[in-house]
Biopython code that builds the backbone (N, CA, C, O; Angstrom):
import numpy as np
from Bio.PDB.StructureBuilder import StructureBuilder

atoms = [
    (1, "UNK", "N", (108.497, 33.259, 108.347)),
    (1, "UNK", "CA", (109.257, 34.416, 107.852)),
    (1, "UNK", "C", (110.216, 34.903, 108.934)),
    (1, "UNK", "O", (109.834, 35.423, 109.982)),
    (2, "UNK", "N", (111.801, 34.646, 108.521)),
    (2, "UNK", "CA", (112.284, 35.804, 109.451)),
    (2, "UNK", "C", (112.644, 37.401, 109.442)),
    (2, "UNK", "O", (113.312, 37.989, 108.592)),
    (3, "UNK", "N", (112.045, 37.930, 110.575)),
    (3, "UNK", "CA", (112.043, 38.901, 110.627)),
    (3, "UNK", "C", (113.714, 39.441, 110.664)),
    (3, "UNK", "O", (114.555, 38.658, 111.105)),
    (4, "UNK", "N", (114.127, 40.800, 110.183)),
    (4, "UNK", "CA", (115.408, 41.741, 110.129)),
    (4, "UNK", "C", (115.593, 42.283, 111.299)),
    (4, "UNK", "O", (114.994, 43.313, 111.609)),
    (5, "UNK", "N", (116.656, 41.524, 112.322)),
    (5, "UNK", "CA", (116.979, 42.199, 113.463)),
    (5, "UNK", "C", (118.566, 43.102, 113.181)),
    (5, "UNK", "O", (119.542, 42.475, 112.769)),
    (6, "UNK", "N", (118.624, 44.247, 113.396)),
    (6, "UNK", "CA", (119.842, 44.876, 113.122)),
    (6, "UNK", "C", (120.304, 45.503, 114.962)),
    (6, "UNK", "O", (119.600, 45.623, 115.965)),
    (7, "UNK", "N", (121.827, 45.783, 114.704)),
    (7, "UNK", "CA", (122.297, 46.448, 115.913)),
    (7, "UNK", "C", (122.300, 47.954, 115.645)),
    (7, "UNK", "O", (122.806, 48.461, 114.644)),
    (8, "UNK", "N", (121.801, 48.502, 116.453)),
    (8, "UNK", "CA", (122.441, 50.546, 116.304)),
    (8, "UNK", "C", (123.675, 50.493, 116.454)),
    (8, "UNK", "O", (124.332, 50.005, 117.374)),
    (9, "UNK", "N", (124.079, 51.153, 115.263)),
    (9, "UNK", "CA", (125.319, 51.566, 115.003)),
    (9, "UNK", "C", (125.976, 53.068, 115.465)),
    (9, "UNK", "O", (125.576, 53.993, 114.757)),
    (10, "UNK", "N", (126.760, 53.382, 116.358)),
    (10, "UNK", "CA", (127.071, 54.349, 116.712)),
    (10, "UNK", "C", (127.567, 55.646, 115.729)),
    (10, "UNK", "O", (127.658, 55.282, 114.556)),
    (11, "UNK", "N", (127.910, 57.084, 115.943)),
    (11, "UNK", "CA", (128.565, 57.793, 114.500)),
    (11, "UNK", "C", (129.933, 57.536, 114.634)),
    (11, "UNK", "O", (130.652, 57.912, 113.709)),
    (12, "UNK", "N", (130.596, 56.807, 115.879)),
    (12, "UNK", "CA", (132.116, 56.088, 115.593)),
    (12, "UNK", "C", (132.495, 54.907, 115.123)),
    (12, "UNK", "O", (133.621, 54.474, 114.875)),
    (13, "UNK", "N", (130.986, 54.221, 114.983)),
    (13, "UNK", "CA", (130.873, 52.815, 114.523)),
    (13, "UNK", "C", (130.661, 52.171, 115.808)),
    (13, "UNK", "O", (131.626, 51.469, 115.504)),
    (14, "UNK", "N", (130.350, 51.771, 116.863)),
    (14, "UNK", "CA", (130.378, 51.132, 117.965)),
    (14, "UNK", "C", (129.159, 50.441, 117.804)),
    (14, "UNK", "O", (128.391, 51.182, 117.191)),
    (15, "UNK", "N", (128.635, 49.374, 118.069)),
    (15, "UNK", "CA", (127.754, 48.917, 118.368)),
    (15, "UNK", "C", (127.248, 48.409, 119.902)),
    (15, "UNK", "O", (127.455, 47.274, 120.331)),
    (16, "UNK", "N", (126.547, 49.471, 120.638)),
    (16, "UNK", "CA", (126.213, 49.153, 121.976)),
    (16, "UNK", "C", (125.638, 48.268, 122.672)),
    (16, "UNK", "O", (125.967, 48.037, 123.836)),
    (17, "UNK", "N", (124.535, 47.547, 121.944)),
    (17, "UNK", "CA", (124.156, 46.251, 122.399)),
    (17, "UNK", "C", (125.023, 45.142, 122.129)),
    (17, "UNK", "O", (125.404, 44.394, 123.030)),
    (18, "UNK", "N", (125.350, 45.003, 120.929)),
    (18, "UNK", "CA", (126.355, 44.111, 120.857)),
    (18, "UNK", "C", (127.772, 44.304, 121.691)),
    (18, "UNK", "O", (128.693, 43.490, 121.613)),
    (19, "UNK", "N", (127.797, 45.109, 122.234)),
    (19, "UNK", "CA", (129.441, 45.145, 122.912)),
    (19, "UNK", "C", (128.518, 44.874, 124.709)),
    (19, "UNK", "O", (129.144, 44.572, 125.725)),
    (20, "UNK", "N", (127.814, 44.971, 124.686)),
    (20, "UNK", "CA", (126.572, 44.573, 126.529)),
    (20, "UNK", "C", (127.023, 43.252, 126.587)),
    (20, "UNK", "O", (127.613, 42.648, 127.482)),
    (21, "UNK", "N", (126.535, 42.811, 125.162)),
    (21, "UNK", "CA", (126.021, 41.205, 124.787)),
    (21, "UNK", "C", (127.202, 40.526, 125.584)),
    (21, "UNK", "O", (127.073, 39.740, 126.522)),
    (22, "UNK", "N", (129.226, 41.310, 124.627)),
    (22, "UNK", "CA", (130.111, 40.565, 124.717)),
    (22, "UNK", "C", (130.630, 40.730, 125.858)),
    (22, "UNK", "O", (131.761, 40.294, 126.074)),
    (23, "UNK", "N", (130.078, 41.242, 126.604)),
    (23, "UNK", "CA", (130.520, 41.815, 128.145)),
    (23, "UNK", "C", (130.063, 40.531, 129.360)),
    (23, "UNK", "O", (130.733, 40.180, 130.331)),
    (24, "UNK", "N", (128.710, 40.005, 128.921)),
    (24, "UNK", "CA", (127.929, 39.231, 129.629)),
    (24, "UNK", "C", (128.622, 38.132, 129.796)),
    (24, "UNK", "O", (129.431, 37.830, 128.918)),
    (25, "UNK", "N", (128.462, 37.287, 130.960)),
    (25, "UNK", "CA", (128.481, 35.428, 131.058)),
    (25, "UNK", "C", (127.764, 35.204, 130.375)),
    (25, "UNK", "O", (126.730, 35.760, 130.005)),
    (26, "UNK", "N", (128.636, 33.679, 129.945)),
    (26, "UNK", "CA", (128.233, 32.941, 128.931)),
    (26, "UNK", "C", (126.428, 32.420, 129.367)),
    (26, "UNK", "O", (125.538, 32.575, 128.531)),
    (27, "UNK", "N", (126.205, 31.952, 130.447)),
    (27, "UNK", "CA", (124.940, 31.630, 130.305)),
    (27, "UNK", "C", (123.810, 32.726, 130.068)),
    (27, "UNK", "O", (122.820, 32.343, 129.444)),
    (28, "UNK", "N", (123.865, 34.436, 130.625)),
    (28, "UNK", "CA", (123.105, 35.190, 130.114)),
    (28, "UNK", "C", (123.454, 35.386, 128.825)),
    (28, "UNK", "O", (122.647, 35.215, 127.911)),
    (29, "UNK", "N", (124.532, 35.715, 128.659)),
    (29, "UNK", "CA", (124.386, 35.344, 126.153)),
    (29, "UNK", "C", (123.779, 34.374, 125.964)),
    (29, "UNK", "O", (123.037, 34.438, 124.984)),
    (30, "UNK", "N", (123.776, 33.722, 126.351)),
    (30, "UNK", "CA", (122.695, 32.391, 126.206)),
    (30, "UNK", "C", (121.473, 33.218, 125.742)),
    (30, "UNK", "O", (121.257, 33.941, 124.770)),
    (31, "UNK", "N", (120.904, 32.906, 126.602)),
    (31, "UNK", "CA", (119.511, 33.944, 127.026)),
    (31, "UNK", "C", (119.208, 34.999, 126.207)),
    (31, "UNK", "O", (118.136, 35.162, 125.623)),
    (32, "UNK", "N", (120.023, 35.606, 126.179)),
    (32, "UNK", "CA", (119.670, 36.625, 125.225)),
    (32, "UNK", "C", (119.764, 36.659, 123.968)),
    (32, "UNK", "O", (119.196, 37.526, 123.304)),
    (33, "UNK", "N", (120.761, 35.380, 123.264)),
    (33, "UNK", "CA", (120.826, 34.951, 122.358)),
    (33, "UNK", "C", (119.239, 34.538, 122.028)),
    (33, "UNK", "O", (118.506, 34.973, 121.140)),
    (34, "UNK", "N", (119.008, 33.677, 122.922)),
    (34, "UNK", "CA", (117.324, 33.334, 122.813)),
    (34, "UNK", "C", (116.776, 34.458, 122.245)),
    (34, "UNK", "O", (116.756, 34.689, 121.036)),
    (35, "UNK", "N", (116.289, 35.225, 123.198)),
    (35, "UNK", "CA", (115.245, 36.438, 122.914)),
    (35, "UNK", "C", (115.414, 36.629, 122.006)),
    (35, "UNK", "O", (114.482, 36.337, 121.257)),
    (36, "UNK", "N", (116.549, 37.185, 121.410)),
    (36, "UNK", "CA", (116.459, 37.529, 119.950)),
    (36, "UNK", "C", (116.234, 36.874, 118.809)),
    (36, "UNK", "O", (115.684, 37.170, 117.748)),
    (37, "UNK", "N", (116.774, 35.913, 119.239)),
    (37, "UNK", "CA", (115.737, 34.780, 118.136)),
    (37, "UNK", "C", (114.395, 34.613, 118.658)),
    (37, "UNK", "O", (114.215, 33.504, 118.154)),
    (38, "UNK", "N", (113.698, 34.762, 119.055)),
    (38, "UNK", "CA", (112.199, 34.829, 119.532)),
    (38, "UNK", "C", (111.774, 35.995, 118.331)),
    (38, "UNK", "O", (110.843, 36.081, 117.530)),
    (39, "UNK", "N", (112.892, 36.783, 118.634)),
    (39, "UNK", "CA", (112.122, 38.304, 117.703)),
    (39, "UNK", "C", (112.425, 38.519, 116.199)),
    (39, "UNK", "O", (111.764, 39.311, 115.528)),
    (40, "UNK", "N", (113.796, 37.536, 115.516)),
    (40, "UNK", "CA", (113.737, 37.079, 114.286)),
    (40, "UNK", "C", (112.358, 36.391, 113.941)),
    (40, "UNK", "O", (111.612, 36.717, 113.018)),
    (41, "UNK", "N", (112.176, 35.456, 114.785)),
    (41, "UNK", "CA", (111.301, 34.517, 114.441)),
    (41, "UNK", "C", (109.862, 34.706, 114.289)),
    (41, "UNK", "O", (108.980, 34.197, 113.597)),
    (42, "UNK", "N", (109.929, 35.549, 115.111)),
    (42, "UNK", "CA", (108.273, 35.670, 114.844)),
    (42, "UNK", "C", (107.970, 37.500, 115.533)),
    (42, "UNK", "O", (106.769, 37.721, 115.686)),
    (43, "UNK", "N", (108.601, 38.309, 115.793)),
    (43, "UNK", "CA", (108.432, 39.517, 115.091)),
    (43, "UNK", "C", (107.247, 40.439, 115.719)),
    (43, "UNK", "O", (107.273, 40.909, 116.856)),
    (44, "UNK", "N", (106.521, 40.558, 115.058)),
    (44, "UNK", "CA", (105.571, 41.375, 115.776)),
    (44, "UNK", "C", (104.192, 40.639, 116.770)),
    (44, "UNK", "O", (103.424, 41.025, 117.651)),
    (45, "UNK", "N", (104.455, 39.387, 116.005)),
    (45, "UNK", "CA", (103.573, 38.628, 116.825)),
    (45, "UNK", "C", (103.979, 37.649, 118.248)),
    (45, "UNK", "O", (103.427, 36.666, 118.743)),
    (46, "UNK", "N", (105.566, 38.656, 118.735)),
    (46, "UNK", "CA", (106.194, 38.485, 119.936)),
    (46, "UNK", "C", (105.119, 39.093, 121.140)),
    (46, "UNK", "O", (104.556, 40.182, 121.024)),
    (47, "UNK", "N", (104.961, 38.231, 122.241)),
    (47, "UNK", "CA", (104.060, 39.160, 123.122)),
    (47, "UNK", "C", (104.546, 39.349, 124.463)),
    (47, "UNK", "O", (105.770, 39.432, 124.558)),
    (48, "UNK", "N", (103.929, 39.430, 125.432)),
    (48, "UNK", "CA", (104.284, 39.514, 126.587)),
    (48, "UNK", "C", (104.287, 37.787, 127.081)),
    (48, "UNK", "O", (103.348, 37.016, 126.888)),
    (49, "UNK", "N", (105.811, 37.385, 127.866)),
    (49, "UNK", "CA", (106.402, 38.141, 128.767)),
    (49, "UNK", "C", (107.542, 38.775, 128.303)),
    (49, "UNK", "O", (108.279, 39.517, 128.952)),
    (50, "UNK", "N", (107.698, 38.276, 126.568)),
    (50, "UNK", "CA", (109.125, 38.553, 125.910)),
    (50, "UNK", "C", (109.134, 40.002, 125.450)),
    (50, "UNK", "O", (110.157, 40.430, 124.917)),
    (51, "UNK", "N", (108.302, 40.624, 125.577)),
    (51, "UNK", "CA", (108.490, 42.348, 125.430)),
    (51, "UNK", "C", (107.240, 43.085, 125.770)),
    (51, "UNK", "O", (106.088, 42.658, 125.834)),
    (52, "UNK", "N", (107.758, 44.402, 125.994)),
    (52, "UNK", "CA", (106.825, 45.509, 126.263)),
    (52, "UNK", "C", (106.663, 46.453, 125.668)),
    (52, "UNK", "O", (107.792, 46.943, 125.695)),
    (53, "UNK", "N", (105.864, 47.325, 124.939)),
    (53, "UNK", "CA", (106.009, 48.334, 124.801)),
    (53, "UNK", "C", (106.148, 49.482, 125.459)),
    (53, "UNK", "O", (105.333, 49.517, 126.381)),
    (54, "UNK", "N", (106.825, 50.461, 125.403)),
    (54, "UNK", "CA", (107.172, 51.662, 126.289)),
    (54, "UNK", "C", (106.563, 53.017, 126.274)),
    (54, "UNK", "O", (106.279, 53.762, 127.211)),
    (55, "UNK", "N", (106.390, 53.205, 124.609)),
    (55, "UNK", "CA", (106.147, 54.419, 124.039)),
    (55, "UNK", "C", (105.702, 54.184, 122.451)),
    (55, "UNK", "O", (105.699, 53.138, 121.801)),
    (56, "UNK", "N", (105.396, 55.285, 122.134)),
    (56, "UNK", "CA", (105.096, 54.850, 120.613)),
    (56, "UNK", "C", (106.901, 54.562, 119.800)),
    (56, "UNK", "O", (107.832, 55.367, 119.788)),
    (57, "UNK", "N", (106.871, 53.449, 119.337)),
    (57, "UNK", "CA", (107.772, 53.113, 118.681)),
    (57, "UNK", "C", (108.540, 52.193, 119.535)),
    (57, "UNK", "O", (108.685, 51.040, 119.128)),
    (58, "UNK", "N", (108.967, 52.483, 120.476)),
    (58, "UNK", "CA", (110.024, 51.908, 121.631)),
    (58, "UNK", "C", (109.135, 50.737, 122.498)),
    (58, "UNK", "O", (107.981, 50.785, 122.924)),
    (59, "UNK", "N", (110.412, 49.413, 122.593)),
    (59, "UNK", "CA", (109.935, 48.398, 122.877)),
    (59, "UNK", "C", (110.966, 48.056, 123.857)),
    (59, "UNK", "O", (112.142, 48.417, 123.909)),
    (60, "UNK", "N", (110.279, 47.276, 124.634)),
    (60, "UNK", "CA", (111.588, 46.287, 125.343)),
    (60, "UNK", "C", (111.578, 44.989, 125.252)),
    (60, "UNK", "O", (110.559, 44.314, 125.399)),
    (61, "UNK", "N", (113.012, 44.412, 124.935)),
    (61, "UNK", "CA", (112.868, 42.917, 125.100)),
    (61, "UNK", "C", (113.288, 42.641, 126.030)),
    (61, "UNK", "O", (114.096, 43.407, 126.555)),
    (62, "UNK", "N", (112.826, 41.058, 126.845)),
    (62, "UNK", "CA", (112.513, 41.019, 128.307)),
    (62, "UNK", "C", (113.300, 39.826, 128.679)),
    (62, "UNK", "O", (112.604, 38.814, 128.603)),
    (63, "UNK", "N", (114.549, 39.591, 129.067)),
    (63, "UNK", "CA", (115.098, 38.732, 129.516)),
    (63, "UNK", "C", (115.376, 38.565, 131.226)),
    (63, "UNK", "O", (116.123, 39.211, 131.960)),
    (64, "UNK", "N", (114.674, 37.697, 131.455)),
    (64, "UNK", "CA", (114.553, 37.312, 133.194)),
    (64, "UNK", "C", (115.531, 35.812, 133.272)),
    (64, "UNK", "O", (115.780, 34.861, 132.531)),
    (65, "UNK", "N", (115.863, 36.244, 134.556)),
    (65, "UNK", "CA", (116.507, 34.839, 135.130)),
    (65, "UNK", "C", (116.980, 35.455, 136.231)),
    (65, "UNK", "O", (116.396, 36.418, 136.729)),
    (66, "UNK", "N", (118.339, 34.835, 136.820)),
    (66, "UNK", "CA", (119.458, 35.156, 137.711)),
    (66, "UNK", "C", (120.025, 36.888, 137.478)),
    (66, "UNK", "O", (120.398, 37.715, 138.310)),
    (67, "UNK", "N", (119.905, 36.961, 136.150)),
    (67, "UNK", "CA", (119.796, 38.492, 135.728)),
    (67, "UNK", "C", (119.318, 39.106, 134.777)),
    (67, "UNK", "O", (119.624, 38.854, 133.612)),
    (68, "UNK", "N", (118.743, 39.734, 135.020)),
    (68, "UNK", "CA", (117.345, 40.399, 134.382)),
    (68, "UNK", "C", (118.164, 40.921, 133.678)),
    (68, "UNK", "O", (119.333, 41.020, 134.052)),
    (69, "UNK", "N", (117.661, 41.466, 132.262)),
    (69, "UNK", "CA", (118.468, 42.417, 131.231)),
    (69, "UNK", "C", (117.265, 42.615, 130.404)),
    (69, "UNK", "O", (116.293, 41.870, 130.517)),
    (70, "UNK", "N", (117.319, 43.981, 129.256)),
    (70, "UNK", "CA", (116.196, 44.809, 129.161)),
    (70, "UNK", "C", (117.276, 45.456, 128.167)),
    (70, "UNK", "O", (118.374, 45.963, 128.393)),
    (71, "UNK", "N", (116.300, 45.179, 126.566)),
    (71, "UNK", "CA", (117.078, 45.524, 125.365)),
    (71, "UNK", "C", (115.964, 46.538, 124.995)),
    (71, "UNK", "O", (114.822, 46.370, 125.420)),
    (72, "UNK", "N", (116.309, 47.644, 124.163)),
    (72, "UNK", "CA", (115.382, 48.737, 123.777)),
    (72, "UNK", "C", (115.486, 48.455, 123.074)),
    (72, "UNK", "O", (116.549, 47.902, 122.792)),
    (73, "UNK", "N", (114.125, 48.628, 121.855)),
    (73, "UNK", "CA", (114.330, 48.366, 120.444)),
    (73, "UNK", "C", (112.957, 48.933, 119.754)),
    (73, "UNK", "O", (111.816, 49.033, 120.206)),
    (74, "UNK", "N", (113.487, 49.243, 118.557)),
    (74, "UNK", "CA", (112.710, 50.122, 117.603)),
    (74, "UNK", "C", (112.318, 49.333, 116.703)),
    (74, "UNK", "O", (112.621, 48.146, 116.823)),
    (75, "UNK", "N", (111.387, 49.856, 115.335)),
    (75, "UNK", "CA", (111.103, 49.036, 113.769)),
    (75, "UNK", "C", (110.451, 50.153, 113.310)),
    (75, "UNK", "O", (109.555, 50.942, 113.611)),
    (76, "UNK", "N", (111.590, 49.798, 112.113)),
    (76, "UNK", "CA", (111.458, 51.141, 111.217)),
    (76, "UNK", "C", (111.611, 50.229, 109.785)),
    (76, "UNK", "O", (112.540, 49.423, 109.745)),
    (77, "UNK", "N", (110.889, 50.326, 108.851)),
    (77, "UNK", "CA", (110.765, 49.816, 107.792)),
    (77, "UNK", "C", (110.635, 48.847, 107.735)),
    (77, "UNK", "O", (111.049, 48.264, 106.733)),
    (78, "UNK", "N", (109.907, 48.040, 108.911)),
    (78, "UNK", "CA", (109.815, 46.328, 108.759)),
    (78, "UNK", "C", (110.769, 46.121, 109.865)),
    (78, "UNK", "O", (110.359, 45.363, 110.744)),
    (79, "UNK", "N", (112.320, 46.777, 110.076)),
    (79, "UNK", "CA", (113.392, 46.257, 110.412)),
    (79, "UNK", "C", (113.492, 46.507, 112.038)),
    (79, "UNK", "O", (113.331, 47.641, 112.487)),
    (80, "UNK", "N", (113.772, 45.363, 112.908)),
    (80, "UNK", "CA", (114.138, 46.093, 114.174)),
    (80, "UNK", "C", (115.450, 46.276, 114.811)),
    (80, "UNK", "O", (116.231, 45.335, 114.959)),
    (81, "UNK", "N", (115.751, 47.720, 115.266)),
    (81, "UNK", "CA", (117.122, 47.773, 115.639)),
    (81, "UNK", "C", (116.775, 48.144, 117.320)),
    (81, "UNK", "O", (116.000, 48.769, 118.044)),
    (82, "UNK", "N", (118.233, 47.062, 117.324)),
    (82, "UNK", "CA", (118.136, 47.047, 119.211)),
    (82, "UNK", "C", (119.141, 48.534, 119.596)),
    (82, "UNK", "O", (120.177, 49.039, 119.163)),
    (83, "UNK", "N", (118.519, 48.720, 120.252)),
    (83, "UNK", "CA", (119.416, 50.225, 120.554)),
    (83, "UNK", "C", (120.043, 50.429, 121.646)),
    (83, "UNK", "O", (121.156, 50.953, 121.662)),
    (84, "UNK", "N", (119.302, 49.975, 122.895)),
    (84, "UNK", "CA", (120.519, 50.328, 124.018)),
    (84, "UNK", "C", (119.938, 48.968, 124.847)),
    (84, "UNK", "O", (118.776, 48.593, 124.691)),
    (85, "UNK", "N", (120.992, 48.202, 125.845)),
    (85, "UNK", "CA", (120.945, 47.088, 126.568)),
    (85, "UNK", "C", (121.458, 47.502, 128.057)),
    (85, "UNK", "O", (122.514, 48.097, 128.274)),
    (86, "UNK", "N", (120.575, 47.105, 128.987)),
    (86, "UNK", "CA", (121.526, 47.349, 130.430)),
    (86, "UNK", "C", (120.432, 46.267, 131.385)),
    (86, "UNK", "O", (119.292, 45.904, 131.094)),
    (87, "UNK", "N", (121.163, 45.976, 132.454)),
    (87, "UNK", "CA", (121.395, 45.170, 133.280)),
    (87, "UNK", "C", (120.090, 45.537, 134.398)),
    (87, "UNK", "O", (120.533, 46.200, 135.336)),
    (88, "UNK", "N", (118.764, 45.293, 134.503)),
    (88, "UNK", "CA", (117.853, 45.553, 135.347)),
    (88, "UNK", "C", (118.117, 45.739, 136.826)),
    (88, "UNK", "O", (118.872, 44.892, 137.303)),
    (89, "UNK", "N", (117.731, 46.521, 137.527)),
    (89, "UNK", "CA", (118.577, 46.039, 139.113)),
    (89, "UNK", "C", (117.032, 46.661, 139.818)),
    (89, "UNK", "O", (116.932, 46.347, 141.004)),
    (90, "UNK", "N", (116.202, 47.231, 139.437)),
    (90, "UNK", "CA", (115.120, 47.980, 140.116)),
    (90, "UNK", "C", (113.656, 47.613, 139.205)),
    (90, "UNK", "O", (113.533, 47.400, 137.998)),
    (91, "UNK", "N", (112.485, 47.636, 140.452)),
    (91, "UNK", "CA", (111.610, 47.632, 139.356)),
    (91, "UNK", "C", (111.052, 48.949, 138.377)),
    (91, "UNK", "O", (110.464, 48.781, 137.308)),
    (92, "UNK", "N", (111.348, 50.206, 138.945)),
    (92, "UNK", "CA", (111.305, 50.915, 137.237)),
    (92, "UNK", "C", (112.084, 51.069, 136.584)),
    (92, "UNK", "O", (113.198, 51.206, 137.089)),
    (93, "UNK", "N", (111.967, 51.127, 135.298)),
    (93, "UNK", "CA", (113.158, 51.596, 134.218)),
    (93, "UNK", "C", (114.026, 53.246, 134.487)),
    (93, "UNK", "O", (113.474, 54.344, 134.566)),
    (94, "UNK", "N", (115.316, 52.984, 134.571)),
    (94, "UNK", "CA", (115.956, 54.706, 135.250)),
    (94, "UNK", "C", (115.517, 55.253, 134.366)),
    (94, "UNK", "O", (114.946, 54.522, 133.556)),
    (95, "UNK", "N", (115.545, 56.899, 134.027)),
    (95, "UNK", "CA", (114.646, 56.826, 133.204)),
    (95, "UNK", "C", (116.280, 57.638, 132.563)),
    (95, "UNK", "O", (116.142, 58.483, 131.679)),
    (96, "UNK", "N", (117.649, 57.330, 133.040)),
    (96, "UNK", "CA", (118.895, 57.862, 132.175)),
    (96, "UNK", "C", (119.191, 56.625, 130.881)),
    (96, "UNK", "O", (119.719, 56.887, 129.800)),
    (97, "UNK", "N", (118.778, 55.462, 131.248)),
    (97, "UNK", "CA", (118.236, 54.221, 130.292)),
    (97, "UNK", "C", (117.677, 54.430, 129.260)),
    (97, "UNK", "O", (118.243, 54.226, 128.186)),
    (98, "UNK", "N", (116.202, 54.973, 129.364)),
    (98, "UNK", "CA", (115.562, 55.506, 128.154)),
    (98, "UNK", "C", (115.284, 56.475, 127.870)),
    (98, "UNK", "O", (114.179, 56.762, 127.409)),
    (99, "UNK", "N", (116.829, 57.790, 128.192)),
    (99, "UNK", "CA", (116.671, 58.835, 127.412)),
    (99, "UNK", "C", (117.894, 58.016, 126.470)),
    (99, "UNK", "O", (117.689, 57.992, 125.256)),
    (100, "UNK", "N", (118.993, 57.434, 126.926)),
    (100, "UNK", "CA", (119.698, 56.888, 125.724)),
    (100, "UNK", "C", (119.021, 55.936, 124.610)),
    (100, "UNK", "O", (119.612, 55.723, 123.551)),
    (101, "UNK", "N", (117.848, 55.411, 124.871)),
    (101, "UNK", "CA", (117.543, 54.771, 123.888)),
    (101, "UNK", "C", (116.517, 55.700, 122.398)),
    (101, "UNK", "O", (116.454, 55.650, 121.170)),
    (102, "UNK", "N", (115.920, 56.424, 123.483)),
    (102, "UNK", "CA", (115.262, 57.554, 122.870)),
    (102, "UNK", "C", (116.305, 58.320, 122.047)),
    (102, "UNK", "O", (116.101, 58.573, 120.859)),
    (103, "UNK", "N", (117.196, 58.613, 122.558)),
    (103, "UNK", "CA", (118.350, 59.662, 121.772)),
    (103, "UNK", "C", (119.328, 59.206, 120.958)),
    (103, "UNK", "O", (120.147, 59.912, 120.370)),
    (104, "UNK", "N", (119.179, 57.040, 120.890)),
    (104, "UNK", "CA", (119.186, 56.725, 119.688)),
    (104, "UNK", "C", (118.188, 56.315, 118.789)),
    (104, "UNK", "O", (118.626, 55.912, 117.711)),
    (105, "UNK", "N", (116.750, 56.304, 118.956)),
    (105, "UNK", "CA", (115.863, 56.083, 118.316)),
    (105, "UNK", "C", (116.124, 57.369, 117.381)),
    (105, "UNK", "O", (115.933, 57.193, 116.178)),
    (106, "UNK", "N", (116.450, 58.366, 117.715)),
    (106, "UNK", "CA", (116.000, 59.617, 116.832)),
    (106, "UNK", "C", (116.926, 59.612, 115.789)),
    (106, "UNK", "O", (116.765, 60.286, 114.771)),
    (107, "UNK", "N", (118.011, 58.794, 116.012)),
    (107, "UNK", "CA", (119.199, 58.855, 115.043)),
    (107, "UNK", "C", (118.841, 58.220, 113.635)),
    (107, "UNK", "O", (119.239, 58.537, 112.514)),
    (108, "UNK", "N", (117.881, 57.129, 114.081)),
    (108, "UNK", "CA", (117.742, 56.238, 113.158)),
    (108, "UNK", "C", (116.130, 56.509, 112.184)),
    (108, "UNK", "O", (116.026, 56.526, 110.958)),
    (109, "UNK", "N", (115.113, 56.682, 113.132)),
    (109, "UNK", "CA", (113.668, 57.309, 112.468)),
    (109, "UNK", "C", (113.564, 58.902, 111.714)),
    (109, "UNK", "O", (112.493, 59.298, 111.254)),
]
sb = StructureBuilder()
sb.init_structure("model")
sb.init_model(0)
sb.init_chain("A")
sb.init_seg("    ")
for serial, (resi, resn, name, xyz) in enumerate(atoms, 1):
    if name == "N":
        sb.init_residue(resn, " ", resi, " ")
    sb.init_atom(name, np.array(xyz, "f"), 0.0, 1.0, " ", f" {name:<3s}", serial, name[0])
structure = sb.get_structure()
């Protein structure tokens, strides 16, 4: 079964992960192209090292290599929307990272 991966849509229309995505070298789109097909594909029965949970609701998907990157993402009706994407540089999460993801989770739940 594949699972419904959607992008958060901004209230100007922007889509923020997807505009991270088109920002990246081609070999991290690679990569992250991956992950997300990891999370079409098989969904909730994705585990660690390919995501974490954060909080109730809020997840991260976990892309390591040459550069680490760290997608927030929600599921709300079955469906998961990636909400905010940024570029790892430390080992904790800033926490100005996941008030934006939080402050689009609320847009959407």
């Amino acid at each position: 079964m594949a699972w419904k991966v959607l992008f958060f849509q901004t209230a100007r229309g922007d889509y923020p992960v997807q505009n991270f995505i088109d920002e990246q070298d081609m070999p991290t789109q690679t990569k992250i192209a991956s992950a997300i097909r990891l999370l079409i594909d098989y969904g909730p029965y994705l585990k660690p090292p390919y995501i974490k949970k954060l909080q109730d609701k809020l997840y991260e998907l976990r892309i390591s290599g040459k550069i680490a990157v760290r997608i927030f993402y929600t599921i709300t009706q079955g469906e998961y929307y990636l909400l905010h994407a940024f570029k790892k540089k430390s080992q904790k999460t800033p926490s100005t990272e996941l008030k934006t993801a939080l402050d689009r989770m609320k847009e959407i739940v």
